[in-house]
Backbone as JSON Lines, residues from 0, in Angstrom:
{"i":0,"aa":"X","n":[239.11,27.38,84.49],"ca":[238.91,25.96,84.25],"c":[237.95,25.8,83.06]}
{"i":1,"aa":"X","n":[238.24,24.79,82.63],"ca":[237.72,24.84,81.03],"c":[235.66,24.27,81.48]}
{"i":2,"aa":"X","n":[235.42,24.57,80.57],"ca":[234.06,23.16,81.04],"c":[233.66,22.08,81.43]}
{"i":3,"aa":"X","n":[234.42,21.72,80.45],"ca":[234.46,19.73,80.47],"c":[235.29,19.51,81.56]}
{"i":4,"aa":"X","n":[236.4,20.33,82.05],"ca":[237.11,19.71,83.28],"c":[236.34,20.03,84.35]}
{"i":5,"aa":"X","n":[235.75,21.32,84.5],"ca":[234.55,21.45,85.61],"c":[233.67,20.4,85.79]}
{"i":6,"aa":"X","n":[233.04,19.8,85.0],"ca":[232.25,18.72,84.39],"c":[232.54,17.73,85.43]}
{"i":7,"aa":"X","n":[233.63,17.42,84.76],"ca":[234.55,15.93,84.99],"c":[235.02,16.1,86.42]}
{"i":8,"aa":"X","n":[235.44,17.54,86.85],"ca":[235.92,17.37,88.23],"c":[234.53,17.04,89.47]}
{"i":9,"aa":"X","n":[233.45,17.83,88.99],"ca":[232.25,17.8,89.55],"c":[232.04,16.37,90.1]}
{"i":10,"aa":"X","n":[231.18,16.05,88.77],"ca":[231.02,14.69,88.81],"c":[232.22,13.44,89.48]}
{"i":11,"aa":"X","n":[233.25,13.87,89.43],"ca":[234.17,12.55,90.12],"c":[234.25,12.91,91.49]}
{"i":12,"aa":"X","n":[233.72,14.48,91.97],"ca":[233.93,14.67,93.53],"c":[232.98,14.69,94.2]}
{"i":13,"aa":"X","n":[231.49,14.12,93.68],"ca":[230.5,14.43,94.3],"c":[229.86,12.59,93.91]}
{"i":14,"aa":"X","n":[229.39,12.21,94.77],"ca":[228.09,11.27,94.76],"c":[227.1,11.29,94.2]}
{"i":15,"aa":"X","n":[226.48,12.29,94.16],"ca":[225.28,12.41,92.76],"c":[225.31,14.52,92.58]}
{"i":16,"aa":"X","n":[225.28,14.1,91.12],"ca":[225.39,15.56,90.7],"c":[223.87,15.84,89.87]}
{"i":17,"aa":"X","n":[223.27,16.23,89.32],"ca":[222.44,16.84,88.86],"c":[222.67,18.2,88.43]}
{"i":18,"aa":"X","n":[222.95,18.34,86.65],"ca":[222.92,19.6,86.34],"c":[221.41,19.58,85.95]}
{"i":19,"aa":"X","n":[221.12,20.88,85.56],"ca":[219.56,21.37,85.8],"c":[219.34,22.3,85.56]}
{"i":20,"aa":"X","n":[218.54,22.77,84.98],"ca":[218.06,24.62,84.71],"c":[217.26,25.03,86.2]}
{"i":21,"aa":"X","n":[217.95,26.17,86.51],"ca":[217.63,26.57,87.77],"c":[218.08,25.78,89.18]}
{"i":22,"aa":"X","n":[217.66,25.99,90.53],"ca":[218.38,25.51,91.64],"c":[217.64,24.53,92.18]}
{"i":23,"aa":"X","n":[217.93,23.8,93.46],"ca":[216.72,23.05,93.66],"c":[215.7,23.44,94.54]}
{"i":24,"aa":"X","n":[216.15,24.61,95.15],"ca":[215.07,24.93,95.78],"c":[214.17,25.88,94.71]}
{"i":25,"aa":"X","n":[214.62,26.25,93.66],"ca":[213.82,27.21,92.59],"c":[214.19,26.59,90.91]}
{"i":26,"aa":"X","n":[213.46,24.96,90.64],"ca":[213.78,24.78,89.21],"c":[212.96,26.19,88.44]}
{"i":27,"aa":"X","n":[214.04,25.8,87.09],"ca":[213.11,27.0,86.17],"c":[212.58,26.33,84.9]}
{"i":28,"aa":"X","n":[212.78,24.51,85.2],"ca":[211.81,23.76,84.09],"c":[211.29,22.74,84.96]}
{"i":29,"aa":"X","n":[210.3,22.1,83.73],"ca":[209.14,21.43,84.54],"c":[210.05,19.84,84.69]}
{"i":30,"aa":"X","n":[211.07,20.11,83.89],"ca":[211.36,18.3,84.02],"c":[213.01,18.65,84.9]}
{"i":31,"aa":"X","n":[213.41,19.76,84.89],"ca":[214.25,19.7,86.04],"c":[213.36,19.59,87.38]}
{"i":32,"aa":"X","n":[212.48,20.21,87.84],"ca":[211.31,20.3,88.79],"c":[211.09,18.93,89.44]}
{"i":33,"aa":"X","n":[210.84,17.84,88.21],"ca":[210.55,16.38,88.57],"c":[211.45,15.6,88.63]}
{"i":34,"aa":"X","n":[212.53,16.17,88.59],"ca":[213.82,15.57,88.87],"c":[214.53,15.6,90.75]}
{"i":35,"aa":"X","n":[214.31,16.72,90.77],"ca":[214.75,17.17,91.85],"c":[213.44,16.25,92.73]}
{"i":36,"aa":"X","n":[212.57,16.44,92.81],"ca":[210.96,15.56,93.29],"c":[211.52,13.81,93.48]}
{"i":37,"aa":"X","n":[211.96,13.83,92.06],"ca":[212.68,12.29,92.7],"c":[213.59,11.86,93.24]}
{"i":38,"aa":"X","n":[214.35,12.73,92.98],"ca":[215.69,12.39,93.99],"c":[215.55,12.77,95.31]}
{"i":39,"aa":"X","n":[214.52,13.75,96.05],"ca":[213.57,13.88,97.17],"c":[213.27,12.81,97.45]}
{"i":40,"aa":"X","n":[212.37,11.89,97.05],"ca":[211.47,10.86,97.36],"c":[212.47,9.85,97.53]}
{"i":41,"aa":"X","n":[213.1,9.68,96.8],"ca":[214.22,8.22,97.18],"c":[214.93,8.5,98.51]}
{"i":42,"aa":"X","n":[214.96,9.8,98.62],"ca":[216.08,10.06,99.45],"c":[217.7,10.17,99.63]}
{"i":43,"aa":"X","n":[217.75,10.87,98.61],"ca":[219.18,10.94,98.14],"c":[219.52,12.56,98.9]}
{"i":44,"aa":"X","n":[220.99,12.06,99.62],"ca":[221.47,13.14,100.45],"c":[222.63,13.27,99.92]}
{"i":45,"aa":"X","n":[223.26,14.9,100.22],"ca":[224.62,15.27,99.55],"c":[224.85,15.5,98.22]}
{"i":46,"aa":"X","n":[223.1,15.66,97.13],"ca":[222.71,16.38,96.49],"c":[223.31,17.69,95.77]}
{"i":47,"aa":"X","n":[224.5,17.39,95.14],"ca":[225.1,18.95,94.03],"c":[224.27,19.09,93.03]}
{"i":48,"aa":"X","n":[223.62,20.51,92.83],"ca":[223.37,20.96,91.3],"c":[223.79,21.87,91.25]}
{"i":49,"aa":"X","n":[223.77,21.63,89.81],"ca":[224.78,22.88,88.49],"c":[223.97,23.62,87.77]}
{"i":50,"aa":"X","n":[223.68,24.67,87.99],"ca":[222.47,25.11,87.25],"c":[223.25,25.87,85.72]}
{"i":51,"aa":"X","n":[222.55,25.31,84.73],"ca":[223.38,25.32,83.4],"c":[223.05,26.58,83.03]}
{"i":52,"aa":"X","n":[222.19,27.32,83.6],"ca":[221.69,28.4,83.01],"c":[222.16,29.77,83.25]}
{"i":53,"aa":"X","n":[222.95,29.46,84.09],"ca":[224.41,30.29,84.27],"c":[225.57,30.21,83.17]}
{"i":54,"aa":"X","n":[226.11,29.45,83.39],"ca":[226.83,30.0,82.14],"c":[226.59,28.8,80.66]}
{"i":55,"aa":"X","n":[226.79,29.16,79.52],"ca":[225.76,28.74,78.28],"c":[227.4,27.74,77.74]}
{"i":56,"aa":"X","n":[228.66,27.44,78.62],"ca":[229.5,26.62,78.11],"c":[229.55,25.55,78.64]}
{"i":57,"aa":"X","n":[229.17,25.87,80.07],"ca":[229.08,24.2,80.92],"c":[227.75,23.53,80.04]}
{"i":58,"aa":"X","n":[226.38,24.76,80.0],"ca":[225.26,24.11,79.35],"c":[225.54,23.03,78.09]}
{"i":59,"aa":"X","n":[226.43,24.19,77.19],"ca":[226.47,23.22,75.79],"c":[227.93,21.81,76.22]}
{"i":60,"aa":"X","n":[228.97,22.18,77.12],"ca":[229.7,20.92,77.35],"c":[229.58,19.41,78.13]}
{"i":61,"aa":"X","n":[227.93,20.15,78.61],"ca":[226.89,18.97,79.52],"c":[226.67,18.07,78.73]}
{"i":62,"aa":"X","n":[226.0,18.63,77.67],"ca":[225.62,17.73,76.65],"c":[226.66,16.64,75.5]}
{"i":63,"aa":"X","n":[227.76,17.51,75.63],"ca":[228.91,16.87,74.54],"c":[229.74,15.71,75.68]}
{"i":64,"aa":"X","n":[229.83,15.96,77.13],"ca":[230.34,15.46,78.07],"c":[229.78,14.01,78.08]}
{"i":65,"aa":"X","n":[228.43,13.92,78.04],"ca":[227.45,12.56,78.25],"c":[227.01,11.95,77.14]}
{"i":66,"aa":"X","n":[227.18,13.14,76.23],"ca":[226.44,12.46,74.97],"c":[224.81,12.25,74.76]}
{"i":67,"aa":"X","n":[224.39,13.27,75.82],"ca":[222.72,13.49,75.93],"c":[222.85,14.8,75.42]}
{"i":68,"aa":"X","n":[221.41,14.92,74.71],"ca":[221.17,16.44,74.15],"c":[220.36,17.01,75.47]}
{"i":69,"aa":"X","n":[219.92,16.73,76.55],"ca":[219.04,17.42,76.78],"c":[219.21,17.46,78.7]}
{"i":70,"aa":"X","n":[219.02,18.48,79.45],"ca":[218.84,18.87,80.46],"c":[217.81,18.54,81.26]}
{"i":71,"aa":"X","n":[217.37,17.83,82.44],"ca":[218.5,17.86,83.28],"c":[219.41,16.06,83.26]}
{"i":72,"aa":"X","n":[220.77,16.14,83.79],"ca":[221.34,15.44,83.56],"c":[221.75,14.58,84.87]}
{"i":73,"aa":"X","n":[221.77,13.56,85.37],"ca":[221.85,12.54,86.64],"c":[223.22,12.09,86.75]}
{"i":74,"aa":"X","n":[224.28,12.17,87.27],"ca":[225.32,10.97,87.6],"c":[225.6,10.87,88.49]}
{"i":75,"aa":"X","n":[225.4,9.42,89.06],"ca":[225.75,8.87,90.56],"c":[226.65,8.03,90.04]}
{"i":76,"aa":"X","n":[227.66,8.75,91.54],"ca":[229.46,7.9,91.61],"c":[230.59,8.2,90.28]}
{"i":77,"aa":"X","n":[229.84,9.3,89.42],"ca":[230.42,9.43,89.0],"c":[230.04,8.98,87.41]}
{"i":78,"aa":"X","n":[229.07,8.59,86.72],"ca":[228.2,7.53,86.0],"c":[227.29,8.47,85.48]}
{"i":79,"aa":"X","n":[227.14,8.83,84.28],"ca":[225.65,9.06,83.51],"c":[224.37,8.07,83.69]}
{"i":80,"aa":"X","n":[223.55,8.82,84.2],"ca":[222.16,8.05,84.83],"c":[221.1,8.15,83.73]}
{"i":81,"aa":"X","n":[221.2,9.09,83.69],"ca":[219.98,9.84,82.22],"c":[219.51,11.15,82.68]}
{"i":82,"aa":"X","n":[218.24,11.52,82.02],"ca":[217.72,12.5,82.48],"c":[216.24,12.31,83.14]}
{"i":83,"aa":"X","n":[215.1,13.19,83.15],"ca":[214.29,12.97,84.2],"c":[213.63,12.35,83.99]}
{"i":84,"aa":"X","n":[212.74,11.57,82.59],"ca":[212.4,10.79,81.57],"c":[212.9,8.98,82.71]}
{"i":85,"aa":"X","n":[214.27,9.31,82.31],"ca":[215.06,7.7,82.73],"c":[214.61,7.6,84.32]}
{"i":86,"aa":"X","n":[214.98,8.88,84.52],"ca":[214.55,8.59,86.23],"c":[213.38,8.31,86.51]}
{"i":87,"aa":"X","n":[212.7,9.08,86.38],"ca":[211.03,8.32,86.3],"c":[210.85,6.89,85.6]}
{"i":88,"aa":"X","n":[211.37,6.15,85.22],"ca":[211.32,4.93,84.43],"c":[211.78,4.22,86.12]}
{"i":89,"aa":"X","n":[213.37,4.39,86.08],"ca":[213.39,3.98,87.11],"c":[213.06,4.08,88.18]}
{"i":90,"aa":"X","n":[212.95,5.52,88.62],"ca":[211.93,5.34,90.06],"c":[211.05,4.5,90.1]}
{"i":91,"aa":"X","n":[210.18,4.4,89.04],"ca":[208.8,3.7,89.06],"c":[209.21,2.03,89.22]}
{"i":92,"aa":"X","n":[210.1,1.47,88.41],"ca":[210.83,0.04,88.49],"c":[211.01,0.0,90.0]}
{"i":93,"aa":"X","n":[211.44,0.8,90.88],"ca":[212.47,0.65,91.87],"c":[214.12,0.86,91.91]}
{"i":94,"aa":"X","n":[214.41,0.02,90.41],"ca":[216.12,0.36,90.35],"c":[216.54,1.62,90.67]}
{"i":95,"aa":"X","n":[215.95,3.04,90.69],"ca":[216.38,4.24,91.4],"c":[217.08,3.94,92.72]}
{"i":96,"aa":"X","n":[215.77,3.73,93.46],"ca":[215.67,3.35,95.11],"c":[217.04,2.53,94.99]}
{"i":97,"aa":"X","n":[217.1,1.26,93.97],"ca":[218.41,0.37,94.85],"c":[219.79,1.3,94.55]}
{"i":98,"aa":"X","n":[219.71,2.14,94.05],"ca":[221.3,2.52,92.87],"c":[221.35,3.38,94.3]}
{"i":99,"aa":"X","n":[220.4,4.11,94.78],"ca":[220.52,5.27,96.29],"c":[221.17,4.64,97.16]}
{"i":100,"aa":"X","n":[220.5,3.23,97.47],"ca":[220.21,2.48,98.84],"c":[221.79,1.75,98.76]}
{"i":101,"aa":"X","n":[222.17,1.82,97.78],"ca":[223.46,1.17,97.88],"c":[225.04,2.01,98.24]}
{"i":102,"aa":"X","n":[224.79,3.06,97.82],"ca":[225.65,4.08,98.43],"c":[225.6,3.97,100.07]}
């Protein structure tokens, strides 16, 4: 399977995906780390990550897929969220909490 269809299949079969350097029980960056921390705290269950650091084609088709340069990457329902930057914006707003609470 190519990348981008891995990508694309991921994301349309899962509720919230999170690709990420490293796993979630073991990030291997500090802003995948605080990613995973927030999606903890809201309480988001049924949680997939892709750890990009396995293979270096999903890594580089993550980025061409969303049109973000940078890791780690959020989509709920299927939707580019941002990365851990956006999430922390929104956690802090609340709009995180409602985008969870509404699933």
């Amino acid at each position: 399977m190519e990348a981008k269809d891995f990508i694309a299949k991921t994301v349309a079969d899962n509720p919230y995906v999170l690709f990420m350097k490293g796993t979630a029980q073991f990030p291997q960056c500090g802003f995948s780390g605080r990613a995973i921390q927030i999606l903890k705290t809201v309480g988001v269950k049924n949680l997939v990550t892709v750890n990009v650091l396995e293979d270096d084609d999903v890594r580089q088709a993550v980025k061409e897929f969303a049109n973000w340069p940078t890791i780690p990457q959020l989509y709920i329902n299927g939707e580019f969220v941002g990365g851990s930057d956006i999430m922390q914006e929104m956690f802090q707003s609340g709009e995180l909490q409602k985008m969870v609470e509404a699933q």
